[in-house]
PyMOL Python script that loads the backbone (N, CA, C, O; Angstrom):
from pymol import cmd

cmd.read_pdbstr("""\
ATOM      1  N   UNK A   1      69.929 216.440 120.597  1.00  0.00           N
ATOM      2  CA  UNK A   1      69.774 215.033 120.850  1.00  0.00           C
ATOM      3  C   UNK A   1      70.131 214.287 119.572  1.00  0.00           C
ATOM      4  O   UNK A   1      69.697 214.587 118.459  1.00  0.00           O
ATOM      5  N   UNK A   2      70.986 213.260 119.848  1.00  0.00           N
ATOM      6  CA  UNK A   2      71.521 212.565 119.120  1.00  0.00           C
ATOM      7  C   UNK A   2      70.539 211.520 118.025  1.00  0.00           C
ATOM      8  O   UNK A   2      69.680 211.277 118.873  1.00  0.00           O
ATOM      9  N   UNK A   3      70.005 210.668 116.664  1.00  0.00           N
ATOM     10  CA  UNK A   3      69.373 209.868 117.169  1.00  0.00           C
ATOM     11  C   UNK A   3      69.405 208.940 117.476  1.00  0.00           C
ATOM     12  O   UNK A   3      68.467 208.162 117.303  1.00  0.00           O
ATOM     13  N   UNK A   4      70.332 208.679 117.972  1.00  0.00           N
ATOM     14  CA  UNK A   4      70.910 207.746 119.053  1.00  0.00           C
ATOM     15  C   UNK A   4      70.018 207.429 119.870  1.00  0.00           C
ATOM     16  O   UNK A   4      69.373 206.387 119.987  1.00  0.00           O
ATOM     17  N   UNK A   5      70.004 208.696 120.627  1.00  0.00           N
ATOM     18  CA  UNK A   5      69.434 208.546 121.799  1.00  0.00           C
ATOM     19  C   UNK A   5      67.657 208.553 122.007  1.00  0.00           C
ATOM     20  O   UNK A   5      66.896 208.973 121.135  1.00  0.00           O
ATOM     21  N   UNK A   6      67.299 208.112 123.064  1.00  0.00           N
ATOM     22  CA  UNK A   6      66.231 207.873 123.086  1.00  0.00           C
ATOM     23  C   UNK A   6      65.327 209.100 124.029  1.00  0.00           C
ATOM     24  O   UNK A   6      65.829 209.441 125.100  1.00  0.00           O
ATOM     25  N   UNK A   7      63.728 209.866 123.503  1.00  0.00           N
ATOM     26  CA  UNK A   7      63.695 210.418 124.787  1.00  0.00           C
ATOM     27  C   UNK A   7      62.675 209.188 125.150  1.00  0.00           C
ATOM     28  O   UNK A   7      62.108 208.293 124.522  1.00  0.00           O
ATOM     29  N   UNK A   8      62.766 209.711 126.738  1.00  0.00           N
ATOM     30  CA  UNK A   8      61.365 209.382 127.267  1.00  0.00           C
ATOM     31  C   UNK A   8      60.100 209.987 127.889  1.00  0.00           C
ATOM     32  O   UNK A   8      60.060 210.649 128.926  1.00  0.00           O
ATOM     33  N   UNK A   9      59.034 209.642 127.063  1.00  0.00           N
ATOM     34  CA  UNK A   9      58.016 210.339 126.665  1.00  0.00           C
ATOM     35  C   UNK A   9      56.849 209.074 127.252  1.00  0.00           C
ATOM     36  O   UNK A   9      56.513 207.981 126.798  1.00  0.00           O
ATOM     37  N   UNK A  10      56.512 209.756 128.315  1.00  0.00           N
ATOM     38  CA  UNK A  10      55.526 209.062 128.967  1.00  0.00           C
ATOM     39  C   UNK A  10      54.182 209.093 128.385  1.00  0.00           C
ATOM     40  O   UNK A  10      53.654 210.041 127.804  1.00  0.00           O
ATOM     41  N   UNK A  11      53.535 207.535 128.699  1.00  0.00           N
ATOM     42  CA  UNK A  11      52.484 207.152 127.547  1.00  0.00           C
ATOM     43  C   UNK A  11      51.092 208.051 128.595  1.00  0.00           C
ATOM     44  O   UNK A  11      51.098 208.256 129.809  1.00  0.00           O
ATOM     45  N   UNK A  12      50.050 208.416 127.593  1.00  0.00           N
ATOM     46  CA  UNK A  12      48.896 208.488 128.047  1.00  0.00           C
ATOM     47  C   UNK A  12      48.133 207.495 129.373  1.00  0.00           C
ATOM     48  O   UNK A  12      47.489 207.829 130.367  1.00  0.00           O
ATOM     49  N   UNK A  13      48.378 206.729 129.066  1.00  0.00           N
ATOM     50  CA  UNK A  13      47.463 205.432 129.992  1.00  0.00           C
ATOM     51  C   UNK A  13      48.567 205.110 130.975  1.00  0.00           C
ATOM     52  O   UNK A  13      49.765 205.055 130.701  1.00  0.00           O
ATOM     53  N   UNK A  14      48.080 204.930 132.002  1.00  0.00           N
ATOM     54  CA  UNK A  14      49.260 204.058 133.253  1.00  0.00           C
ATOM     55  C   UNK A  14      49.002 202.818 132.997  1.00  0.00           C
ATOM     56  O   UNK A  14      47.845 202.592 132.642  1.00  0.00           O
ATOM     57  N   UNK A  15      49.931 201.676 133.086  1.00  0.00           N
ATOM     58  CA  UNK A  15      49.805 200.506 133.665  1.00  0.00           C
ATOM     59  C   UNK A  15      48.497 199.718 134.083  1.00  0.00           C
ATOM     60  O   UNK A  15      47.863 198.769 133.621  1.00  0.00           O
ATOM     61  N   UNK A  16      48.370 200.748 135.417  1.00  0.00           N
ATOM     62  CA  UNK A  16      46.846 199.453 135.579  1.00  0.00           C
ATOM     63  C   UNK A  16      45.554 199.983 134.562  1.00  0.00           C
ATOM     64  O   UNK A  16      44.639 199.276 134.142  1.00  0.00           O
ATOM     65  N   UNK A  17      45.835 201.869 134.228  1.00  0.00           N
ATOM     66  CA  UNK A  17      44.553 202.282 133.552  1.00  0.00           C
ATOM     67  C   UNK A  17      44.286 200.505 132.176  1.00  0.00           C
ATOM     68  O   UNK A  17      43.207 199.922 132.062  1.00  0.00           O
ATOM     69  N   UNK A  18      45.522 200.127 131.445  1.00  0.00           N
ATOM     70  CA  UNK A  18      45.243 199.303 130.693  1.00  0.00           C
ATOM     71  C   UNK A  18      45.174 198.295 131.017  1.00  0.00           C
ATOM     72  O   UNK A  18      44.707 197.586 130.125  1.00  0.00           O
ATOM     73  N   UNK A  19      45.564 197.422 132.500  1.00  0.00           N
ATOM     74  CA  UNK A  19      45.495 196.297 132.684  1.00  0.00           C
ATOM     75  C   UNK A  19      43.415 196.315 132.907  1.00  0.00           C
ATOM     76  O   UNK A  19      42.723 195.297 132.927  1.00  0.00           O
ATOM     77  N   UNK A  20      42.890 197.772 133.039  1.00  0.00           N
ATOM     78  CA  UNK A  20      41.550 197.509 133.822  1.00  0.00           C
ATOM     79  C   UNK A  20      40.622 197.669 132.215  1.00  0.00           C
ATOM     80  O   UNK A  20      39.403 197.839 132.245  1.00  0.00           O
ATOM     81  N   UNK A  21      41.315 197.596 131.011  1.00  0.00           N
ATOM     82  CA  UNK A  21      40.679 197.725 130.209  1.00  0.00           C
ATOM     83  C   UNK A  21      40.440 196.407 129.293  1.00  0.00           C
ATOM     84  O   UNK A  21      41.267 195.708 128.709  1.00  0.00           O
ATOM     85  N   UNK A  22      38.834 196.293 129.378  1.00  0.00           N
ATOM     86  CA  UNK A  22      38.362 195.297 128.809  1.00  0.00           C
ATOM     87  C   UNK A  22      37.667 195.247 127.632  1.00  0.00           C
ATOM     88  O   UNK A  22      37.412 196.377 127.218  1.00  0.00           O
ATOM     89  N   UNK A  23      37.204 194.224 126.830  1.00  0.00           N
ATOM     90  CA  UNK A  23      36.069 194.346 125.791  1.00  0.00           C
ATOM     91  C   UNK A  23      35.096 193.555 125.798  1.00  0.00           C
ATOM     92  O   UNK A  23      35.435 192.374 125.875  1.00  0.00           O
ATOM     93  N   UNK A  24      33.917 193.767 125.742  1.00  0.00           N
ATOM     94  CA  UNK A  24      32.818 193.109 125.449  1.00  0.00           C
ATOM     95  C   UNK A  24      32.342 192.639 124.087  1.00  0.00           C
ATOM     96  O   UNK A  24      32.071 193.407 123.164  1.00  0.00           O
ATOM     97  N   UNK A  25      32.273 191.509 124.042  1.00  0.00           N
ATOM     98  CA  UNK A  25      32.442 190.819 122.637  1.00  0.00           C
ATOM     99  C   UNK A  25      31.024 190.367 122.378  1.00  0.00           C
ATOM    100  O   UNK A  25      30.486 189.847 123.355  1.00  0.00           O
ATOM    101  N   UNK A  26      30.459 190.432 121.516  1.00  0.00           N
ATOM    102  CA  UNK A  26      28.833 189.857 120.697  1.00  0.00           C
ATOM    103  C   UNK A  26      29.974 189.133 119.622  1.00  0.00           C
ATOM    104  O   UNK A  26      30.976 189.412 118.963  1.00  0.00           O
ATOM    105  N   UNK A  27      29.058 187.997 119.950  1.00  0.00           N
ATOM    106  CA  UNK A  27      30.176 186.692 118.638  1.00  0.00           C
ATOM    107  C   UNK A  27      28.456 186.626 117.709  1.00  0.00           C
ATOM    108  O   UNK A  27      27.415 187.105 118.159  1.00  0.00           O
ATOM    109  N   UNK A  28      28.566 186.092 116.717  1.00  0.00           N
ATOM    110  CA  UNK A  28      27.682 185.703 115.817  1.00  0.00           C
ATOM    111  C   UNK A  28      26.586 184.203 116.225  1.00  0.00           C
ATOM    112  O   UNK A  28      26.581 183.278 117.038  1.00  0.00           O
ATOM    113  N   UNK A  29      26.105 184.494 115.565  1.00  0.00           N
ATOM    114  CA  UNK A  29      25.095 183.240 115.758  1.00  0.00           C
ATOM    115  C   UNK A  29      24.154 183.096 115.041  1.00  0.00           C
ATOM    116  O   UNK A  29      23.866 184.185 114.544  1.00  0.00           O
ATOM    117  N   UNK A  30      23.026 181.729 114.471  1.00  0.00           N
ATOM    118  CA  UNK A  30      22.170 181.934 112.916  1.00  0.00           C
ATOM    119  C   UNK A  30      20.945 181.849 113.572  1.00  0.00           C
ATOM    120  O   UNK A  30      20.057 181.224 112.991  1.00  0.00           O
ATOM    121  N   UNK A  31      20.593 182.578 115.174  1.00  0.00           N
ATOM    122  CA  UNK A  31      19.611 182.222 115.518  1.00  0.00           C
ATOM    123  C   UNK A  31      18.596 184.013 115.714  1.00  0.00           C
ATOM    124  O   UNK A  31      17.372 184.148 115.688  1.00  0.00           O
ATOM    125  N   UNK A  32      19.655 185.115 115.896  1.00  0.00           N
ATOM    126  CA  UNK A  32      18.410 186.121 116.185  1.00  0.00           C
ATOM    127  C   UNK A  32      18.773 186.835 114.947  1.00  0.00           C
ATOM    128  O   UNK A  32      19.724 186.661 114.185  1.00  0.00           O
ATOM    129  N   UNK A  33      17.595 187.856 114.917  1.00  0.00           N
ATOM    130  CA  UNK A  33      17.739 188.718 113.911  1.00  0.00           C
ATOM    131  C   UNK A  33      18.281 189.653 113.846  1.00  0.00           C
ATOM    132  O   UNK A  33      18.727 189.949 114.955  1.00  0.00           O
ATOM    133  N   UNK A  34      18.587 190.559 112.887  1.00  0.00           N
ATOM    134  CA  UNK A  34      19.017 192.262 113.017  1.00  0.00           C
ATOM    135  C   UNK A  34      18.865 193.358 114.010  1.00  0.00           C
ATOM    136  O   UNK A  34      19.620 194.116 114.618  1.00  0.00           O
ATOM    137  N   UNK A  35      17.219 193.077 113.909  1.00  0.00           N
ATOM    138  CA  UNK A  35      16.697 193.915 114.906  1.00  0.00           C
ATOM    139  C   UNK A  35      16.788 193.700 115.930  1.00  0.00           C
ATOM    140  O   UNK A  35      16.623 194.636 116.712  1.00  0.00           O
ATOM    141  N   UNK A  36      17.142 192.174 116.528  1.00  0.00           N
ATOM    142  CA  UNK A  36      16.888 191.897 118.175  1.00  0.00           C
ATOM    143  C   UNK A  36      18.067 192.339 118.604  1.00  0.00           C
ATOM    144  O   UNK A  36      18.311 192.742 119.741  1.00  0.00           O
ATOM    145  N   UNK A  37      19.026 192.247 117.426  1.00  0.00           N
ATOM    146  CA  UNK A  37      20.182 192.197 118.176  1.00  0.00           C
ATOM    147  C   UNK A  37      20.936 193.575 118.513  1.00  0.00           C
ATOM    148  O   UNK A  37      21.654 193.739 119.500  1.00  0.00           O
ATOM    149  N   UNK A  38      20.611 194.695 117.375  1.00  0.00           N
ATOM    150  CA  UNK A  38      20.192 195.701 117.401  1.00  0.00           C
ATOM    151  C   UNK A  38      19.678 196.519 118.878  1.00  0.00           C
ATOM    152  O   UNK A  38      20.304 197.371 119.509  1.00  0.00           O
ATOM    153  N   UNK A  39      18.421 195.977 119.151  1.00  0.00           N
ATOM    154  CA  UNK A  39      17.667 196.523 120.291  1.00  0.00           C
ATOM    155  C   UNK A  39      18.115 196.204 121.302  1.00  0.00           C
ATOM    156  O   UNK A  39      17.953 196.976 122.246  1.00  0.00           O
ATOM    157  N   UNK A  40      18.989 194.718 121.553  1.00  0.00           N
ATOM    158  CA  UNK A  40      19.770 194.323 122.610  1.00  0.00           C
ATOM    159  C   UNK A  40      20.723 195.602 122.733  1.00  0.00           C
ATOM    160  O   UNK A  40      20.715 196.286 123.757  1.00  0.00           O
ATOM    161  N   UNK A  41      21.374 195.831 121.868  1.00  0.00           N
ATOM    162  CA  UNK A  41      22.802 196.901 122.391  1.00  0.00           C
ATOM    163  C   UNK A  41      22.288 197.942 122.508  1.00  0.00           C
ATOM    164  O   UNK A  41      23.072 198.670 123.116  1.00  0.00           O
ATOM    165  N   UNK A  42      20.864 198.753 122.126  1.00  0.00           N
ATOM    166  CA  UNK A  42      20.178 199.807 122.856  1.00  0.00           C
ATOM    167  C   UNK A  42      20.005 199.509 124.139  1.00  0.00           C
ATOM    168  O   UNK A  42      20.528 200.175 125.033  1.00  0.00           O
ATOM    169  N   UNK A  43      19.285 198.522 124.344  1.00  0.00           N
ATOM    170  CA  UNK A  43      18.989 198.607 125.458  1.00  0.00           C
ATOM    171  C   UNK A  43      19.800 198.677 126.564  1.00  0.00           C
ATOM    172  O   UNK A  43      19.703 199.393 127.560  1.00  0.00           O
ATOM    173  N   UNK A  44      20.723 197.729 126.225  1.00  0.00           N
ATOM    174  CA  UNK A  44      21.984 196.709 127.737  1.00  0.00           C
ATOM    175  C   UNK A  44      23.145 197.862 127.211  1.00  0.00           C
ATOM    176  O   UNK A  44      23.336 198.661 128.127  1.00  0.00           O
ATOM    177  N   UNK A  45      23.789 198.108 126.273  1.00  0.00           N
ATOM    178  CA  UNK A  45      24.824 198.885 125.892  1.00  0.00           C
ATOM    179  C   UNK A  45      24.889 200.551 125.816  1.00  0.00           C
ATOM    180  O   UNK A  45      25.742 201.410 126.042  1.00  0.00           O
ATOM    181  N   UNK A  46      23.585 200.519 125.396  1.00  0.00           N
ATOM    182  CA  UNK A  46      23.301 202.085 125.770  1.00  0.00           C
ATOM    183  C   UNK A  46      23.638 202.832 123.928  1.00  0.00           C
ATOM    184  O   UNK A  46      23.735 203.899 123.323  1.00  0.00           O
ATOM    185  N   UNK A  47      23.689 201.559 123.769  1.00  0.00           N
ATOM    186  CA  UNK A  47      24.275 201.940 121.853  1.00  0.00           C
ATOM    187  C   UNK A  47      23.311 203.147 121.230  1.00  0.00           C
ATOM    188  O   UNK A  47      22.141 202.993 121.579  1.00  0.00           O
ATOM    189  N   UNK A  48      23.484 204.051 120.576  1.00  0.00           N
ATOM    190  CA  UNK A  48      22.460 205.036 119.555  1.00  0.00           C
ATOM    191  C   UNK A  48      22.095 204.116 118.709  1.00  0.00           C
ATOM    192  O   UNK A  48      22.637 203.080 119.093  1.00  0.00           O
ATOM    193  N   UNK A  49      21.281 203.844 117.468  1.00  0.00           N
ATOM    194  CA  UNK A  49      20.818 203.028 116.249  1.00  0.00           C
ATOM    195  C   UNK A  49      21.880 202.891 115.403  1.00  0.00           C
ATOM    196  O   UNK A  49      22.373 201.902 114.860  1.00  0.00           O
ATOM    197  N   UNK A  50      22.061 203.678 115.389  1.00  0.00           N
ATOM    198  CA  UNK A  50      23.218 204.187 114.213  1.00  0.00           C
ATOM    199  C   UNK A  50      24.589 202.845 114.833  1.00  0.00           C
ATOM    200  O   UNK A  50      24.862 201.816 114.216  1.00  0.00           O
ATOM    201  N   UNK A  51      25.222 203.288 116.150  1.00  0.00           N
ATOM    202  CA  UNK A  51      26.703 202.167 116.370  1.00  0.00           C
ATOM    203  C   UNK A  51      25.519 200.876 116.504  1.00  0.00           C
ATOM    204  O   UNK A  51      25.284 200.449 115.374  1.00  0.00           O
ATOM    205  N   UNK A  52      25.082 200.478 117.087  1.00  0.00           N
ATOM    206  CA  UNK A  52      23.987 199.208 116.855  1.00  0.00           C
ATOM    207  C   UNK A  52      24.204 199.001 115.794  1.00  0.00           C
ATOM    208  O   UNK A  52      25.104 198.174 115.646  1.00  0.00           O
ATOM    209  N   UNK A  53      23.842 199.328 115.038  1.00  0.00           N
ATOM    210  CA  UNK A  53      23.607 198.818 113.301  1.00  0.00           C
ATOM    211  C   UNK A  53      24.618 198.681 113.116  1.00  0.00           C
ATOM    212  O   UNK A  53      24.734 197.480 112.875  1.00  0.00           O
ATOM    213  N   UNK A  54      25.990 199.355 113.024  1.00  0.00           N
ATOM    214  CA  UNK A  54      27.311 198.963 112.661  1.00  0.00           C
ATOM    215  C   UNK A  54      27.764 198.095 113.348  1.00  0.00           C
ATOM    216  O   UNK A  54      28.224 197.179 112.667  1.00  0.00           O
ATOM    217  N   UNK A  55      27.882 197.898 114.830  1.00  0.00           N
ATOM    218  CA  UNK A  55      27.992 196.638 115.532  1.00  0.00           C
ATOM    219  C   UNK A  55      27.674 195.121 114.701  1.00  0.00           C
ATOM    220  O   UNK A  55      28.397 194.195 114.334  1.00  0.00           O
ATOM    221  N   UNK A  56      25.552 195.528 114.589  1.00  0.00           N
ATOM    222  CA  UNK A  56      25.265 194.234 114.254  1.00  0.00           C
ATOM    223  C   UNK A  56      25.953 193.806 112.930  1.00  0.00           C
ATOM    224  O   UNK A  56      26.476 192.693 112.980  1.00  0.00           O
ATOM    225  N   UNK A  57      26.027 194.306 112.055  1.00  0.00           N
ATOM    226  CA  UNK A  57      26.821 194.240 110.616  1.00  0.00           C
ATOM    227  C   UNK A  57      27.824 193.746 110.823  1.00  0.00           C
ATOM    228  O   UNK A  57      27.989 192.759 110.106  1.00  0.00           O
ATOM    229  N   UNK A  58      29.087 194.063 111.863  1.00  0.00           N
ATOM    230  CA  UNK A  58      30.058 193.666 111.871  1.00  0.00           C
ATOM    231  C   UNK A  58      30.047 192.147 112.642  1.00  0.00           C
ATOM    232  O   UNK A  58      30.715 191.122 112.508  1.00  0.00           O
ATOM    233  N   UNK A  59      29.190 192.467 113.312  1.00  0.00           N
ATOM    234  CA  UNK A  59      28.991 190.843 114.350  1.00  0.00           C
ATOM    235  C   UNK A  59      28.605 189.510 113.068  1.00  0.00           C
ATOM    236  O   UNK A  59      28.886 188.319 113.203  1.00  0.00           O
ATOM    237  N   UNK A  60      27.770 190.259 111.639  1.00  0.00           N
ATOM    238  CA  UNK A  60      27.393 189.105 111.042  1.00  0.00           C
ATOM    239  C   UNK A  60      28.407 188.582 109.897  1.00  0.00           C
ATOM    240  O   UNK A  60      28.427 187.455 109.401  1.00  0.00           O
ATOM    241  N   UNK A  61      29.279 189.730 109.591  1.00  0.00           N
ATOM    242  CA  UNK A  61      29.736 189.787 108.592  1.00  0.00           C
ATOM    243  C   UNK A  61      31.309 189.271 109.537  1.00  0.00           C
ATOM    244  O   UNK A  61      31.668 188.222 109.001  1.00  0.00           O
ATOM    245  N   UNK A  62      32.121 189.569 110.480  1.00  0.00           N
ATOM    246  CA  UNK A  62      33.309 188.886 110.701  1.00  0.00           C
ATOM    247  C   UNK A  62      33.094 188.246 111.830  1.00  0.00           C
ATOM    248  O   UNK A  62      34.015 188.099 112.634  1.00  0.00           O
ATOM    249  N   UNK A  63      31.605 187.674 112.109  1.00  0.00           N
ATOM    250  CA  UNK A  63      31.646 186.793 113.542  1.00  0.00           C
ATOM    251  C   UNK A  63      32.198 187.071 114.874  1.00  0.00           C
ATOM    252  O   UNK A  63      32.644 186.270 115.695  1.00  0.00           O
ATOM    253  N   UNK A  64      32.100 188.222 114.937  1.00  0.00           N
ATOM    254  CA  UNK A  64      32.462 188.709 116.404  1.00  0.00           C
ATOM    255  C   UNK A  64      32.511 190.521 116.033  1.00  0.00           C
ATOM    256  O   UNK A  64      32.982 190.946 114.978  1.00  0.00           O
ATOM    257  N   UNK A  65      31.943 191.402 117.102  1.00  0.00           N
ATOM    258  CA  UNK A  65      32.239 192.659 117.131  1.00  0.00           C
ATOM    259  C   UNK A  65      32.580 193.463 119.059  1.00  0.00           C
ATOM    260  O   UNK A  65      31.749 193.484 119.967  1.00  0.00           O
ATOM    261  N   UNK A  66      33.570 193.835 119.099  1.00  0.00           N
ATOM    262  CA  UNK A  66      33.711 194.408 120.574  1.00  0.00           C
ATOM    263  C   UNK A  66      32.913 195.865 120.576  1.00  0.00           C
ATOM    264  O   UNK A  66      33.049 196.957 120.024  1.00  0.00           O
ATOM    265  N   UNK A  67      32.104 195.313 121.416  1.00  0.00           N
ATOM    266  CA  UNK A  67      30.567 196.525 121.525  1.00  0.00           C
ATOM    267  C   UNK A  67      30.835 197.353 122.689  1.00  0.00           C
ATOM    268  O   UNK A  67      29.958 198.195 122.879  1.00  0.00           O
ATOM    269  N   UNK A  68      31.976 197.358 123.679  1.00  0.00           N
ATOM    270  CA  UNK A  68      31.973 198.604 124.794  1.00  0.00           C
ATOM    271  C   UNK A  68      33.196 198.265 125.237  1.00  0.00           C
ATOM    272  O   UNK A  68      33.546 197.085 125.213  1.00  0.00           O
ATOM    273  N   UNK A  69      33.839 199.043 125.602  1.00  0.00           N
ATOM    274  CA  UNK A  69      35.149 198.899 126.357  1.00  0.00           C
ATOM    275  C   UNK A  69      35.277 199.354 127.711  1.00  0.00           C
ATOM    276  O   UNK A  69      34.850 200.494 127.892  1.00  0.00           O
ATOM    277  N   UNK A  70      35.703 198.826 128.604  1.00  0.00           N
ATOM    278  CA  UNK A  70      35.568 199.459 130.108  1.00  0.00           C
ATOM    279  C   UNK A  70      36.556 198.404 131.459  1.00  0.00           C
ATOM    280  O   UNK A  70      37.347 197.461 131.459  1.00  0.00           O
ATOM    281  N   UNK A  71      35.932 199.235 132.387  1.00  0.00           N
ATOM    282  CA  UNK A  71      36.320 197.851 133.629  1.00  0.00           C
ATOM    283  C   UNK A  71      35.484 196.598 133.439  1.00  0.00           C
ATOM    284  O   UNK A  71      34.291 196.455 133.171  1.00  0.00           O
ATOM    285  N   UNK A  72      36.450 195.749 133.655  1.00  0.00           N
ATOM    286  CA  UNK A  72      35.314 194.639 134.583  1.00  0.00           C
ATOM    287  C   UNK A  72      33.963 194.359 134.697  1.00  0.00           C
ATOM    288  O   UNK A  72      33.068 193.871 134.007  1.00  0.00           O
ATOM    289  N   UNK A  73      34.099 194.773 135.664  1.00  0.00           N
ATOM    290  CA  UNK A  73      32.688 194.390 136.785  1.00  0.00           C
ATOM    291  C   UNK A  73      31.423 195.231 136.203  1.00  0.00           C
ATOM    292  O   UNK A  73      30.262 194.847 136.345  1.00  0.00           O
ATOM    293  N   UNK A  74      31.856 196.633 135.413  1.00  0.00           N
ATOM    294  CA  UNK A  74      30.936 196.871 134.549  1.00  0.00           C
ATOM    295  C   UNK A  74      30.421 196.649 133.332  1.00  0.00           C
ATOM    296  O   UNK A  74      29.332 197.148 133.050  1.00  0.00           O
ATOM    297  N   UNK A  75      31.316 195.642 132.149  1.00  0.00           N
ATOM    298  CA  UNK A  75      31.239 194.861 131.305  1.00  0.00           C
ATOM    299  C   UNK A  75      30.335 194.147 131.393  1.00  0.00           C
ATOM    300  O   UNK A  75      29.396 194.122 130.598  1.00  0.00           O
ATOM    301  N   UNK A  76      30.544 192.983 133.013  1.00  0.00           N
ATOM    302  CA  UNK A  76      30.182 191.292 133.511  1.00  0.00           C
ATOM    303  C   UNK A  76      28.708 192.521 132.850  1.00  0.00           C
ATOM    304  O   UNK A  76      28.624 192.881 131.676  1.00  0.00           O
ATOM    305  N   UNK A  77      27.625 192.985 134.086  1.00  0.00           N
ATOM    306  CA  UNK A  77      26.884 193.176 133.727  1.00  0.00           C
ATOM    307  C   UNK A  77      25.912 193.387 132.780  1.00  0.00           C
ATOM    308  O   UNK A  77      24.709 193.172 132.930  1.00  0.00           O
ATOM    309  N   UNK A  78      26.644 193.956 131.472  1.00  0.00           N
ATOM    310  CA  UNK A  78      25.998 193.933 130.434  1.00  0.00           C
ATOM    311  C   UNK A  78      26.434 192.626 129.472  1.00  0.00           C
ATOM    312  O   UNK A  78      25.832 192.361 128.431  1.00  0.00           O
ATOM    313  N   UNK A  79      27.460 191.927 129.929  1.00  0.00           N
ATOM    314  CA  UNK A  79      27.516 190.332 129.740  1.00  0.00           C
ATOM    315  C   UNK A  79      26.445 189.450 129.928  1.00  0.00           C
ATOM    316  O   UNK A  79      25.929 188.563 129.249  1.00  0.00           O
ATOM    317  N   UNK A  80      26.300 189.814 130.758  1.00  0.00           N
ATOM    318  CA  UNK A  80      24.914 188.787 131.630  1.00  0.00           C
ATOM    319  C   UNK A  80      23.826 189.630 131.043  1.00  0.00           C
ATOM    320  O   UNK A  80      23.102 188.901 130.365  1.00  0.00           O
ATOM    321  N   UNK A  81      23.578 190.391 131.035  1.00  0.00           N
ATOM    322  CA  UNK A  81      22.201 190.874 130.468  1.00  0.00           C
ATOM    323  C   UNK A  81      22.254 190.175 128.941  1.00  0.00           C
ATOM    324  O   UNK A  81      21.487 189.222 128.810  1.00  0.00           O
ATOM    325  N   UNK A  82      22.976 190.492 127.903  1.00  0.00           N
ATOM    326  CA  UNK A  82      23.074 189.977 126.840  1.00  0.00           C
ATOM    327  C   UNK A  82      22.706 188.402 126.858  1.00  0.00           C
ATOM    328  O   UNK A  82      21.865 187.866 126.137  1.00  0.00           O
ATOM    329  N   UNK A  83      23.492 187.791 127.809  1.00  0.00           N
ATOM    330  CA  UNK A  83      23.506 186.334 127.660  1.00  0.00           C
ATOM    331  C   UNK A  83      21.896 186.382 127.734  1.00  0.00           C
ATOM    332  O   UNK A  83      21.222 186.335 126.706  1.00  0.00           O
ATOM    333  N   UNK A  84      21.316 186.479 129.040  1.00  0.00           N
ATOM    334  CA  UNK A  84      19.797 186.268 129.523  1.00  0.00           C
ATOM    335  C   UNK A  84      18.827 186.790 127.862  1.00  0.00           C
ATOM    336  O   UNK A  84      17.633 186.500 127.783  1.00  0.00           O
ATOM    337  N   UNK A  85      19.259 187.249 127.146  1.00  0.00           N
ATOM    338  CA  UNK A  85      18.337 187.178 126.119  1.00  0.00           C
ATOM    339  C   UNK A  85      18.688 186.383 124.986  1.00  0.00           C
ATOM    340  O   UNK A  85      18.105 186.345 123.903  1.00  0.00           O
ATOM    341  N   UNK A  86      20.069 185.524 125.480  1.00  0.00           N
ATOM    342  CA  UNK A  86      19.839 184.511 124.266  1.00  0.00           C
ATOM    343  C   UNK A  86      21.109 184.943 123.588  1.00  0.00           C
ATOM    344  O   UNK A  86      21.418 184.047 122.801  1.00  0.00           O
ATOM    345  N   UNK A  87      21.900 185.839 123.554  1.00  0.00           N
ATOM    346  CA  UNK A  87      23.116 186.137 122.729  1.00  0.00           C
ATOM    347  C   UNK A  87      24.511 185.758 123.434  1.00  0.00           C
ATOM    348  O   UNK A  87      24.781 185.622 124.627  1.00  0.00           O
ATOM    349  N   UNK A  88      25.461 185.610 122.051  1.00  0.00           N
ATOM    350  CA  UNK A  88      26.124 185.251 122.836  1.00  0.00           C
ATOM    351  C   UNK A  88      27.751 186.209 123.009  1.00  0.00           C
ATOM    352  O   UNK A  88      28.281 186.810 122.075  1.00  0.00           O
ATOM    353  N   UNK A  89      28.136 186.155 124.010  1.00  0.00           N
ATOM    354  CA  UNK A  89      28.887 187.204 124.627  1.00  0.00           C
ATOM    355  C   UNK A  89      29.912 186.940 125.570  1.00  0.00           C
ATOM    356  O   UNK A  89      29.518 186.223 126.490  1.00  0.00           O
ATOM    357  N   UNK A  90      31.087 187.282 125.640  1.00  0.00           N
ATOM    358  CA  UNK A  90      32.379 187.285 126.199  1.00  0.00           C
ATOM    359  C   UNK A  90      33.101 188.337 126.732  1.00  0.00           C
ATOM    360  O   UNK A  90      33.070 189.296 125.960  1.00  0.00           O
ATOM    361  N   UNK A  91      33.751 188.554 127.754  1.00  0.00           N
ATOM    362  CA  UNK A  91      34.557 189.407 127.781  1.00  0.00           C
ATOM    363  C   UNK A  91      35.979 189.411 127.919  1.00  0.00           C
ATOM    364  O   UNK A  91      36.351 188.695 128.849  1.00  0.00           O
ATOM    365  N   UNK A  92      36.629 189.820 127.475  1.00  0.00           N
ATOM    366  CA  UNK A  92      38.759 190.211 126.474  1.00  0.00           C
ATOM    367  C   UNK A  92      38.905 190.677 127.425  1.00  0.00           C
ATOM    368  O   UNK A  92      39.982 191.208 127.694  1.00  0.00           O
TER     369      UNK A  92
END
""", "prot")
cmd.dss("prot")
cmd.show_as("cartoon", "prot")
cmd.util.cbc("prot")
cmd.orient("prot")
């Protein structure tokens, strides 16, 4: 093969696998603490202490951290749980 030429080398992910991939975003805010916010992504995210803590760090320190990646409709959920305690949250 020339390098000219091109092969083609099919990607890991299909099409919709990435159109169905989302992120769940914790943006910053000067109202909860470490720990709440912390115990939020145990609880709703399913986070260990350990990614929690790096999460929250990153949420304070560059104002936004993407805390789970997935479909949809299973994101919304832990969207809405987050929101209902006061944080604030988006999903990409």
């Amino acid at each position: 093969m020339s390098s000219r030429e091109t092969k083609n080398v099919p990607f890991n992910k299909t099409q919709e696998n990435v159109e169905n991939e989302h992120f769940l975003i914790v943006h910053n805010d000067d109202f909860h603490t470490f720990d709440f916010v912390i115990e939020a992504l145990i609880d709703v995210c399913g986070h260990e202490f350990e990614q929690a803590t790096q999460c929250t760090y990153i949420i304070h320190h560059k104002g936004k951290c993407d805390v789970k990646k997935g479909e949809f409709d299973r994101l919304k959920s832990m969207k809405d749980a987050l929101i209902l305690r006061g944080l604030d949250a988006t999903i990409n």
